[in-house]
C-alpha positions in Angstrom: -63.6 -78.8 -36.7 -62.7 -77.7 -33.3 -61.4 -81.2 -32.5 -59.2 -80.8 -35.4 -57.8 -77.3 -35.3 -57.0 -77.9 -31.2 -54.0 -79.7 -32.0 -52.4 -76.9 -33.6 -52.9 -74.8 -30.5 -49.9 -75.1 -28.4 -46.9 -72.7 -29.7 -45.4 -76.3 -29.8 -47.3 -77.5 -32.1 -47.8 -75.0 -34.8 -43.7 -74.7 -34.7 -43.7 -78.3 -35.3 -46.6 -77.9 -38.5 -44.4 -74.7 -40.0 -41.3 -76.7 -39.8 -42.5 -79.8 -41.8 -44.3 -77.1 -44.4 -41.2 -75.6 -45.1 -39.8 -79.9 -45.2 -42.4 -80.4 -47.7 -41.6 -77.8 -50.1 -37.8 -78.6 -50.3 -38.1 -82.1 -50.5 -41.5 -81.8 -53.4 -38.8 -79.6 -55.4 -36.0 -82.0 -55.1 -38.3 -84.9 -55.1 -39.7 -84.4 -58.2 -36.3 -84.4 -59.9 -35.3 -87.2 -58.2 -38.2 -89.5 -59.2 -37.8 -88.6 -62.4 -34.1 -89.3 -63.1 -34.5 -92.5 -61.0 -32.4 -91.5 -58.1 -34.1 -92.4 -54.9 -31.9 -95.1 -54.3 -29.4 -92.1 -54.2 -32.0 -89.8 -52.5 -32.1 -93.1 -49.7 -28.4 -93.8 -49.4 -27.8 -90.0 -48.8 -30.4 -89.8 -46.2 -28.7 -92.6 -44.2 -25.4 -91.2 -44.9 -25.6 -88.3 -43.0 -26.0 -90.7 -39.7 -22.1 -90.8 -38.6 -21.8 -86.6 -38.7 -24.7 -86.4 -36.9 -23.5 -88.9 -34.4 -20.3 -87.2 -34.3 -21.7 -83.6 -34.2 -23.6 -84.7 -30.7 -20.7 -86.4 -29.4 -18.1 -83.2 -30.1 -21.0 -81.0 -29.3 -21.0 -78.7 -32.8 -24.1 -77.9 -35.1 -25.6 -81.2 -35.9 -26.9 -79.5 -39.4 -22.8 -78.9 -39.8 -22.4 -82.4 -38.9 -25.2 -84.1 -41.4 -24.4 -81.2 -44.5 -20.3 -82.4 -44.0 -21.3 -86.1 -44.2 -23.4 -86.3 -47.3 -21.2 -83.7 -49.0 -18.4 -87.0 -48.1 -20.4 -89.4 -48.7 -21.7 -87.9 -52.2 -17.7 -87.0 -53.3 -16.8 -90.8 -52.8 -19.9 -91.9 -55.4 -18.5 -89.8 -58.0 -14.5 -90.8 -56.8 -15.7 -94.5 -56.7 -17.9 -94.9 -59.8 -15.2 -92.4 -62.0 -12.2 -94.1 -61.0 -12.7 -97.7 -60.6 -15.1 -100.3 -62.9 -17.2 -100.1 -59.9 -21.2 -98.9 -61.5 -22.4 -96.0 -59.6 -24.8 -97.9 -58.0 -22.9 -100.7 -56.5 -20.7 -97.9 -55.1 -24.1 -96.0 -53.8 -24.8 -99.7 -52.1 -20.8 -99.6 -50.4 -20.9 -96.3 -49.5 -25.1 -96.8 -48.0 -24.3 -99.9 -45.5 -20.8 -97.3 -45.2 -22.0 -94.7 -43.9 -24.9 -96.1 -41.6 -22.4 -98.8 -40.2 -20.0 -96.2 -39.1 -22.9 -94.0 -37.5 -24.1 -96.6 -35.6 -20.9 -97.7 -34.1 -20.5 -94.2 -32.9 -23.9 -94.1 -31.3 -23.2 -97.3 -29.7 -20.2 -96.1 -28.4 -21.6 -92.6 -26.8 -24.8 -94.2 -25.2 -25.4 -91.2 -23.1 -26.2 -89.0 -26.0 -28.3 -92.1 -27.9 -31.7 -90.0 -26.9 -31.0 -87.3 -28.9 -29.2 -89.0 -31.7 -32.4 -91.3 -31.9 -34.7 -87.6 -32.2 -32.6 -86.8 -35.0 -32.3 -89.9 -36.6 -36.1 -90.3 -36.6 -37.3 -86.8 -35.7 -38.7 -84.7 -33.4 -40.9 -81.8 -35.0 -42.9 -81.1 -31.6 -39.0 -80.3 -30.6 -38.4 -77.4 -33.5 -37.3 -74.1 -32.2 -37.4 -70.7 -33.4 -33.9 -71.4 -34.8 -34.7 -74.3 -36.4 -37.4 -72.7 -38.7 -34.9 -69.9 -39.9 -32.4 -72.5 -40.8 -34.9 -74.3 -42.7 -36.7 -71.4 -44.1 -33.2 -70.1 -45.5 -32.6 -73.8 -47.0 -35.8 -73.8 -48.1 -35.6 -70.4 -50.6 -32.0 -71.8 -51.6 -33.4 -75.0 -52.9 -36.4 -72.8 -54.9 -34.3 -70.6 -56.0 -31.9 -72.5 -57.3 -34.3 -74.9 -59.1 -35.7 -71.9 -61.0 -32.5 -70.5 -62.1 -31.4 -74.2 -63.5 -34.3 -75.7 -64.5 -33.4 -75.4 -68.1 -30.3 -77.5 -67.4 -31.9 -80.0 -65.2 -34.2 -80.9 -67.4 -32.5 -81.5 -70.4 -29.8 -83.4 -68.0 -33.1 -85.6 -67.3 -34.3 -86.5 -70.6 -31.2 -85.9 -72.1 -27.2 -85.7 -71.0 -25.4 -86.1 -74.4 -28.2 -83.1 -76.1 -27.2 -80.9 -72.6 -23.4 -80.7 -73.5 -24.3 -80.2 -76.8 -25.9 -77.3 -75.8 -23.4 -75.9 -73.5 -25.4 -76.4 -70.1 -22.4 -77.9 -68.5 -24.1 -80.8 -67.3 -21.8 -81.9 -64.9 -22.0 -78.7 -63.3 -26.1 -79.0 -63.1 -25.6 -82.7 -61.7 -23.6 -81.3 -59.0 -26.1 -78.6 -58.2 -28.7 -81.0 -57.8 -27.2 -83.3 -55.6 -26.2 -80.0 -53.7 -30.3 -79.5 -53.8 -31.2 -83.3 -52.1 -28.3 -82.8 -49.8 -29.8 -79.3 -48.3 -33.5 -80.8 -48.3 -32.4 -83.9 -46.5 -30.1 -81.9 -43.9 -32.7 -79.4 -43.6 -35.6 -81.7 -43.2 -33.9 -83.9 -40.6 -35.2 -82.3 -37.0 -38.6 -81.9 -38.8 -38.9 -85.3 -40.1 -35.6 -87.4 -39.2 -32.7 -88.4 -41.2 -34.3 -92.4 -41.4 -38.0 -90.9 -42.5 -37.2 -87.9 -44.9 -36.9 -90.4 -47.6 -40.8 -91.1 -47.2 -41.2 -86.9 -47.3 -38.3 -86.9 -50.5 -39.9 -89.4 -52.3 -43.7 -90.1 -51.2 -45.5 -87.0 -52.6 -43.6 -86.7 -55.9 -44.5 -90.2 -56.9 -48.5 -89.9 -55.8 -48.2 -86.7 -57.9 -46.8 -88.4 -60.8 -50.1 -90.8 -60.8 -51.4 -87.8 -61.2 -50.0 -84.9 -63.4 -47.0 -85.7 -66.2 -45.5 -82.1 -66.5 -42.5 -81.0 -63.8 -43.7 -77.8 -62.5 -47.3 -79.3 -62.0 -45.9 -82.1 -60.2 -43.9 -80.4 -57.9 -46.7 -78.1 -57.0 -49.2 -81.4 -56.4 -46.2 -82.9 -54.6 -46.2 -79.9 -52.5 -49.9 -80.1 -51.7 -50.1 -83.5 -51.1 -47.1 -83.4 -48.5 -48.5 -80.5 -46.6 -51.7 -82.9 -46.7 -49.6 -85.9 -45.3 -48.3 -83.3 -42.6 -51.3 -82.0 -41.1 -52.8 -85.7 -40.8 -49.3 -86.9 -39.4 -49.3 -84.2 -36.6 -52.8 -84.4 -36.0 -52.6 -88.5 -35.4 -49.2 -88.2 -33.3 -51.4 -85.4 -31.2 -54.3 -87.2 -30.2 -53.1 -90.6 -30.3 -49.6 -90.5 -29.4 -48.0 -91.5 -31.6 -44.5 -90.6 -33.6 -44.6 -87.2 -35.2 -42.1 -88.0 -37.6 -43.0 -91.4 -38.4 -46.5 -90.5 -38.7 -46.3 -87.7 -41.3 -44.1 -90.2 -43.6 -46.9 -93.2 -43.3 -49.1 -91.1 -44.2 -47.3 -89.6 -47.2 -46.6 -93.7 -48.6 -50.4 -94.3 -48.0 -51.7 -91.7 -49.9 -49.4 -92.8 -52.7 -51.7 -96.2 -52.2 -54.8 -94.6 -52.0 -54.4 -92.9 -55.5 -52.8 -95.5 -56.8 -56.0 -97.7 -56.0 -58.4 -94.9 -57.2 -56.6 -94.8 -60.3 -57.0 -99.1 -60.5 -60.9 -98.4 -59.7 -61.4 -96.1 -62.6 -59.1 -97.6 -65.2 -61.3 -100.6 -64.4 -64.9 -98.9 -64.7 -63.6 -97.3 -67.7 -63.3 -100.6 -69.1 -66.1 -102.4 -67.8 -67.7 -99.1 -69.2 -66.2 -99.5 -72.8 -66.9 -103.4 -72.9 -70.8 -102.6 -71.8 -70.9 -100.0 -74.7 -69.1 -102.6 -77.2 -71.9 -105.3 -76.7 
């Protein structure tokens, strides 16, 4: 136990855990939604998108958080322009804007080589590197993205199951697909010094699919998601602690495996059940 709780001692450290918490509730909330409507291929384009205004952010020297919340807002407005206005599907237009996006960030980190070590932190994290700052920034996105999900919940889920039945029913639809892709943007801008802009996509969608394995019902699998991704976080930091390892990169393996460790479990028992039922049978 001791061995276990002495990597959260340095101030350091326990900055770093609070910082990916408050990461793993605002992507679980989002995440959920997003695994459910099928948009992590969104969820994965906007978390790359957001590489040219950080890149730019470090070379002008503003708010990197201004930087990253400017480029997916962008990037997010030319999906809709692009996949309203042309025959273009919205995915081939998500795939465009994707190789986009990343193509111009990394021309502009290859260009500014002296700032490439803290470009690289943000692009793939540095939680041991969160500051006081940091967590109020994150807490505040945090309570948006809760908030907001309670007050439209009834019109995000009957835009999930049901778009046509959600203008029926006057909940504006547009207007609550537009919130949520305000939602994934704040989770991913937020989560990016906790987890990095290249890994929150493992965070985003990792313990909202292990949860579905699990529970079928929206609120329960948010809340599962939640658990699951603090779970992912403590092993993450604990490994990069005493090992060395990647902070960031270690809290999202560890979210995908546990995904493959339930997903196993669930194999095992679906199998003694039948071996069970066939045993019975004869």
């Amino acid at each position: 136990m001791n061995v276990l709780l002495e990597a959260f001692g340095p101030a350091f450290m326990q900055r770093a855990l609070l910082a990916a918490l408050l990461a793993v509730v605002a992507t679980s909330v989002v995440g959920s939604w997003v695994v459910v409507r099928g948009l992590t291929f969104l969820g994965d384009a906007l978390a790359h998108g957001v590489v040219p205004g950080i890149a730019l952010a470090v070379l002008l020297g503003f708010n990197p958080i201004l930087g990253a919340f400017l480029a997916a807002l962008i990037m997010s407005g030319l999906v809709g322009v692009v996949s309203t206005r042309t025959s273009v599907r919205e995915d081939t237009s998500i795939g465009l804007l994707f190789v986009g996006m990343l193509s111009l960030g990394i021309i502009i980190v290859s260009r500014a080589r002296s700032f490439a070590t803290e470009v690289t932190a943000m692009l793939f994290g540095d939680p041991l590197g969160v500051t006081a700052n940091d967590l109020v920034i994150q807490a505040i996105a945090t309570t948006v993205v809760v908030v907001v999900t309670v007050v439209l919940y009834r019109p995000f889920l009957a835009l999930t199951f049901n778009r046509d039945k959600a203008l029926t029913l006057g909940m504006r639809p547009g207007f609550a697909q537009a919130a949520m892709l305000g939602l994934l943007t704040i989770s991913i801008v937020s989560s990016f010094q906790a987890i990095g802009t290249l890994l929150v996509f493992g965070l985003l969608v990792g313990p909202p699919a292990t949860a579905s394995l699990l529970v079928s019902r929206l609120p329960s699998m948010m809340l599962v998601a939640a658990v699951l991704g603090a779970l992912a976080v403590i092993v993450g930091l604990e490994v990069s602690f005493h090992y060395g390892t990647a902070g960031g990169a270690s809290i999202a393996f560890a979210c995908i495996a546990e995904f493959f460790v339930v997903f196993a479990a669930n194999e095992l028992r679906s199998h003694l059940r039948a071996r069970t039922a066939t045993t019975e049978g004869l």
